[in-house]
C-alpha positions in Angstrom: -15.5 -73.6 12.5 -16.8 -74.5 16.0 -14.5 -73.5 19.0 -14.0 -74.3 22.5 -13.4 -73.0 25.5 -12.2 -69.2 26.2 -9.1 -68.0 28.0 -7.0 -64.6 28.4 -9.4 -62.0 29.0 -8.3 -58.6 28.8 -9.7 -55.1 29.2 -8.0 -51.7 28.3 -9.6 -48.4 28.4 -10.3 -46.0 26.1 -8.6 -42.3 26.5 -9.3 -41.0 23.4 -11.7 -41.7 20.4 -11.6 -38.5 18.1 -13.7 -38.5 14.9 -11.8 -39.2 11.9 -8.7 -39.1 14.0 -6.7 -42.0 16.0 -8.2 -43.8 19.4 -5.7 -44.4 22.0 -5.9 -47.1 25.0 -4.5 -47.7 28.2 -2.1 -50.5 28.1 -4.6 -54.1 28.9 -4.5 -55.4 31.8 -6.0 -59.3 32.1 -8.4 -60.7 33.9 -7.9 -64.1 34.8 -10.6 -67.1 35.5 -12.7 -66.6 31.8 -15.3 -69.1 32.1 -17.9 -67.5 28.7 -18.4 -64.9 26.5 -21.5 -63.9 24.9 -21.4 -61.6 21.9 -25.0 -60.5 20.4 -24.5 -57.5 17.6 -28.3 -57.2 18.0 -28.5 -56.7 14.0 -32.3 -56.6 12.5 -33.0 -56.1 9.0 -36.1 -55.1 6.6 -37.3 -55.9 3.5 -39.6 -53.5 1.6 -42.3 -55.3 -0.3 -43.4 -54.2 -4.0 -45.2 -55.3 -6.8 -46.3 -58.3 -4.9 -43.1 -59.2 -4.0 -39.6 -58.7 -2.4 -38.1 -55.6 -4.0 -34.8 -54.6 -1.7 -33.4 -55.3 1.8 -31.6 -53.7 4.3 -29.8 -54.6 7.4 -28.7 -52.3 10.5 -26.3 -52.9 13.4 -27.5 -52.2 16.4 -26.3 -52.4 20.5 -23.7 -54.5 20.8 -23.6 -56.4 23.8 -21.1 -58.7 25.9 -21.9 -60.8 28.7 -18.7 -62.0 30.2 -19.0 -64.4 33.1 -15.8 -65.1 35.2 -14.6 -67.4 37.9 -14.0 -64.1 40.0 -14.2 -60.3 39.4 -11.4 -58.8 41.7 -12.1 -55.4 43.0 -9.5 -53.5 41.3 -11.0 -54.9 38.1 -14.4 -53.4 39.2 -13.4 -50.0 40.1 -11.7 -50.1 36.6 -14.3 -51.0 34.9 -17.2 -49.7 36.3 -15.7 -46.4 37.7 -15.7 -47.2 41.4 -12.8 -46.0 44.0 -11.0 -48.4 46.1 -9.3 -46.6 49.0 -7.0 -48.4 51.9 -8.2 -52.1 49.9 -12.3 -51.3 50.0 -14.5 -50.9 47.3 -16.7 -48.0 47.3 -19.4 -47.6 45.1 -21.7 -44.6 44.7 -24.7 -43.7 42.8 -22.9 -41.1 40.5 -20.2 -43.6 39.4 -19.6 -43.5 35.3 -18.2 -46.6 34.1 -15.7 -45.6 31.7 -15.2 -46.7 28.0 -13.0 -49.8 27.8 -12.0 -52.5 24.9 -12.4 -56.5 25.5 -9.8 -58.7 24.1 -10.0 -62.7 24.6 -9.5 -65.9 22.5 -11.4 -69.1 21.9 -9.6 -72.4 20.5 -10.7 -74.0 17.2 -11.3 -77.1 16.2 -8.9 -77.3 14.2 -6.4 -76.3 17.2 -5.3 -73.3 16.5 -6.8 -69.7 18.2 -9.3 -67.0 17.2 -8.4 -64.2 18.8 -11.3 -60.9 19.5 -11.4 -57.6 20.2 -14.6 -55.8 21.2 -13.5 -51.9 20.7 -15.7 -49.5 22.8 -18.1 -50.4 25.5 -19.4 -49.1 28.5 -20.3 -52.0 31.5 -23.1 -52.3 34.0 -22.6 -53.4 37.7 -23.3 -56.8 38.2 -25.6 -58.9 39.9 -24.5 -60.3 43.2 -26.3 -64.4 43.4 -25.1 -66.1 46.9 -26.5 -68.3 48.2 -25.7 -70.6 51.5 -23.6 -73.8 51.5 -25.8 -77.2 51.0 -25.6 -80.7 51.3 -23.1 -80.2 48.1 -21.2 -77.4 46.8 -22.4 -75.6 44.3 -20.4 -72.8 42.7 -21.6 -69.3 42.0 -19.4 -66.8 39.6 -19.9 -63.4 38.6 -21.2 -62.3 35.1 -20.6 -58.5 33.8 -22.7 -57.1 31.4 -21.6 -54.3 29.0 -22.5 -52.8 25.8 -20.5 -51.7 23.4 -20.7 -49.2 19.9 -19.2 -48.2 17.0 -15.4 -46.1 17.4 -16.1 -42.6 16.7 -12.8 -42.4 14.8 -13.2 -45.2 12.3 -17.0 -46.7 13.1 -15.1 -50.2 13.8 -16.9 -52.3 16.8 -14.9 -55.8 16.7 -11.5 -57.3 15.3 -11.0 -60.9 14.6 -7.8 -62.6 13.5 -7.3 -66.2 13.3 -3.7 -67.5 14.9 -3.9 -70.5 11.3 -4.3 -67.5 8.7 -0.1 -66.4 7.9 -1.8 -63.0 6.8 -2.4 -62.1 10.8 0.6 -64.0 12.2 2.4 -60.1 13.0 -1.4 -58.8 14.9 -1.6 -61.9 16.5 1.9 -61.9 18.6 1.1 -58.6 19.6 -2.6 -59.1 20.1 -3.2 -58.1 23.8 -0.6 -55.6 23.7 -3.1 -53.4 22.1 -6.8 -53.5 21.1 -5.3 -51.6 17.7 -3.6 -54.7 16.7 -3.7 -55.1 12.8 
Protein backbone atom coordinates (compact mmCIF):
# COMPACT_ATOMS: atom_id res chain seq x y z
CA UNK A 1 0.00 0.00 0.00
CA UNK A 2 1.68 3.33 -0.86
CA UNK A 3 2.15 5.81 2.21
CA UNK A 4 2.75 9.37 2.75
CA UNK A 5 4.50 11.48 4.62
CA UNK A 6 6.49 10.54 7.95
CA UNK A 7 6.08 11.97 11.45
CA UNK A 8 7.19 11.01 15.27
CA UNK A 9 10.70 10.11 15.07
CA UNK A 10 12.11 8.59 17.96
CA UNK A 11 15.51 7.23 19.06
CA UNK A 12 16.25 5.07 22.26
CA UNK A 13 19.53 3.51 23.07
CA UNK A 14 20.58 0.31 23.45
CA UNK A 15 22.18 -0.78 27.11
CA UNK A 16 22.16 -4.24 26.72
CA UNK A 17 21.92 -6.86 23.79
CA UNK A 18 23.05 -10.30 25.27
CA UNK A 19 23.10 -13.41 23.08
CA UNK A 20 20.16 -15.51 23.46
CA UNK A 21 19.21 -13.37 26.37
CA UNK A 22 16.84 -10.03 26.56
CA UNK A 23 17.98 -6.37 25.02
CA UNK A 24 17.08 -3.52 27.15
CA UNK A 25 16.66 0.34 25.98
CA UNK A 26 16.71 3.60 27.31
CA UNK A 27 13.30 4.99 27.47
CA UNK A 28 12.80 7.04 23.55
CA UNK A 29 13.10 10.25 23.45
CA UNK A 30 11.63 12.05 19.98
CA UNK A 31 12.88 14.04 17.67
CA UNK A 32 10.68 16.35 16.12
CA UNK A 33 10.71 17.99 12.39
CA UNK A 34 10.82 14.27 10.33
CA UNK A 35 10.94 15.35 6.91
CA UNK A 36 12.29 11.30 5.15
CA UNK A 37 13.38 8.16 5.92
CA UNK A 38 15.34 5.99 3.76
CA UNK A 39 15.55 2.33 4.65
CA UNK A 40 17.91 0.02 2.26
CA UNK A 41 18.42 -3.70 3.81
CA UNK A 42 21.17 -3.90 1.15
CA UNK A 43 19.98 -7.68 0.43
CA UNK A 44 21.85 -9.54 -2.71
CA UNK A 45 21.12 -12.90 -3.68
CA UNK A 46 22.78 -15.89 -5.90
CA UNK A 47 21.71 -18.33 -8.01
CA UNK A 48 23.93 -21.41 -8.67
CA UNK A 49 23.70 -22.61 -12.19
CA UNK A 50 23.60 -26.44 -13.16
CA UNK A 51 22.86 -28.71 -15.86
CA UNK A 52 22.33 -25.77 -18.13
CA UNK A 53 20.11 -24.17 -15.94
CA UNK A 54 18.89 -22.61 -12.68
CA UNK A 55 19.37 -25.25 -9.95
CA UNK A 56 18.95 -23.29 -6.34
CA UNK A 57 19.00 -19.74 -4.96
CA UNK A 58 19.97 -17.99 -2.08
CA UNK A 59 19.45 -14.63 -0.59
CA UNK A 60 21.61 -12.81 2.27
CA UNK A 61 20.88 -9.74 4.35
CA UNK A 62 23.37 -7.47 4.47
CA UNK A 63 24.10 -3.57 6.13
CA UNK A 64 21.26 -2.13 6.93
CA UNK A 65 21.20 1.42 6.46
CA UNK A 66 18.92 4.55 7.45
CA UNK A 67 19.19 7.92 6.14
CA UNK A 68 17.05 10.15 8.18
CA UNK A 69 16.73 13.76 7.09
CA UNK A 70 15.22 16.28 9.54
CA UNK A 71 14.00 19.87 9.71
CA UNK A 72 16.67 20.32 12.55
CA UNK A 73 19.08 18.05 14.55
CA UNK A 74 19.18 19.75 18.11
CA UNK A 75 22.49 19.26 19.85
CA UNK A 76 21.37 17.30 22.69
CA UNK A 77 20.11 14.89 20.00
CA UNK A 78 23.62 14.77 18.54
CA UNK A 79 25.62 14.14 21.54
CA UNK A 80 23.08 11.31 22.09
CA UNK A 81 23.37 9.90 19.17
CA UNK A 82 26.67 10.28 17.99
CA UNK A 83 28.53 10.20 21.48
CA UNK A 84 29.49 13.81 21.69
CA UNK A 85 29.50 15.94 25.23
CA UNK A 86 27.70 19.09 25.58
CA UNK A 87 29.00 21.04 28.54
CA UNK A 88 27.57 24.64 29.85
CA UNK A 89 25.08 24.38 26.30
CA UNK A 90 28.20 23.70 23.68
CA UNK A 91 28.74 20.86 21.68
CA UNK A 92 32.03 19.25 21.69
CA UNK A 93 33.06 16.86 19.37
CA UNK A 94 36.39 14.94 19.35
CA UNK A 95 38.03 12.49 17.26
CA UNK A 96 37.71 9.49 19.71
CA UNK A 97 33.87 9.95 19.98
CA UNK A 98 31.84 6.33 19.72
CA UNK A 99 28.42 6.76 18.64
CA UNK A 100 26.56 4.54 20.70
CA UNK A 101 24.00 1.70 19.63
CA UNK A 102 20.46 3.20 19.41
CA UNK A 103 16.88 1.92 17.98
CA UNK A 104 14.69 4.21 15.38
CA UNK A 105 11.05 4.24 15.71
CA UNK A 106 8.72 6.52 13.32
CA UNK A 107 5.46 6.10 11.29
CA UNK A 108 4.33 6.77 7.79
CA UNK A 109 0.47 7.21 6.90
CA UNK A 110 -1.28 4.87 4.45
CA UNK A 111 -3.38 5.32 1.86
CA UNK A 112 -5.84 3.89 3.16
CA UNK A 113 -5.55 6.42 6.36
CA UNK A 114 -4.57 4.52 8.85
CA UNK A 115 -0.53 4.23 10.17
CA UNK A 116 2.48 1.91 9.71
CA UNK A 117 4.38 2.15 12.45
CA UNK A 118 8.60 0.97 12.32
CA UNK A 119 11.21 0.15 14.41
CA UNK A 120 14.79 -0.19 13.17
CA UNK A 121 16.53 -2.22 16.34
CA UNK A 122 20.27 -1.64 16.50
CA UNK A 123 22.29 0.86 14.67
CA UNK A 124 25.29 2.77 15.09
CA UNK A 125 25.14 6.71 13.22
CA UNK A 126 27.74 8.65 11.42
CA UNK A 127 28.18 12.58 11.94
CA UNK A 128 26.65 14.40 9.42
CA UNK A 129 27.37 16.58 6.76
CA UNK A 130 27.10 20.28 7.44
CA UNK A 131 25.59 22.06 3.56
CA UNK A 132 25.24 26.10 4.24
CA UNK A 133 25.14 28.05 2.10
CA UNK A 134 24.50 32.16 1.94
CA UNK A 135 21.07 33.77 1.65
CA UNK A 136 20.03 34.61 -2.18
CA UNK A 137 17.68 36.48 -4.08
CA UNK A 138 15.04 33.65 -2.53
CA UNK A 139 15.18 31.47 0.37
CA UNK A 140 16.16 28.31 0.04
CA UNK A 141 16.12 25.87 2.93
CA UNK A 142 18.83 23.52 4.00
CA UNK A 143 18.10 20.55 6.64
CA UNK A 144 20.28 18.08 8.10
CA UNK A 145 20.43 14.31 7.06
CA UNK A 146 21.93 11.55 9.60
CA UNK A 147 23.22 8.60 8.29
CA UNK A 148 23.39 5.31 10.40
CA UNK A 149 23.62 1.69 9.85
CA UNK A 150 22.12 -0.65 11.65
CA UNK A 151 22.45 -4.93 12.25
CA UNK A 152 21.02 -7.78 13.46
CA UNK A 153 20.13 -7.94 17.66
CA UNK A 154 22.62 -10.17 19.16
CA UNK A 155 19.91 -11.67 21.39
CA UNK A 156 17.31 -12.60 18.89
CA UNK A 157 18.96 -11.66 15.21
CA UNK A 158 15.75 -9.26 14.67
CA UNK A 159 16.73 -5.88 12.65
CA UNK A 160 13.15 -4.13 12.05
CA UNK A 161 9.41 -4.39 13.50
CA UNK A 162 6.44 -3.28 11.55
CA UNK A 163 2.88 -3.21 12.73
CA UNK A 164 0.09 -1.71 10.89
CA UNK A 165 -2.39 0.71 13.24
CA UNK A 166 -5.70 -1.18 10.54
CA UNK A 167 -4.59 -4.88 11.48
CA UNK A 168 -6.76 -5.65 15.19
CA UNK A 169 -3.97 -8.26 15.76
CA UNK A 170 -1.25 -5.25 16.64
CA UNK A 171 -3.87 -2.81 18.11
CA UNK A 172 -2.10 -3.56 22.01
CA UNK A 173 1.90 -2.95 20.28
CA UNK A 174 0.68 -0.19 18.54
CA UNK A 175 -0.67 2.12 21.72
CA UNK A 176 2.42 1.49 23.29
CA UNK A 177 4.65 1.63 20.23
CA UNK A 178 7.18 4.43 21.16
CA UNK A 179 7.20 3.56 24.63
CA UNK A 180 9.53 0.87 23.65
CA UNK A 181 11.42 -0.36 20.57
CA UNK A 182 10.34 -4.08 22.16
CA UNK A 183 6.75 -3.38 21.44
CA UNK A 184 4.95 -6.74 20.32
Amino acid sequence: MATIGLRDVYYAKLLTDPAGGTPTYEAPKRLVGAISANINPNSSSATLFADDGPADTSATLGEISLELNMADLPLEAQAELLGHKITSGVLSKKGGDVPPWVAVGFKTLKSNGSYRYYWLAKGKFATPEEDLKTKGDSIEFTTPTISGAFVKRDSDDEWQRQADADDTAAATAITKWFTSPLQA
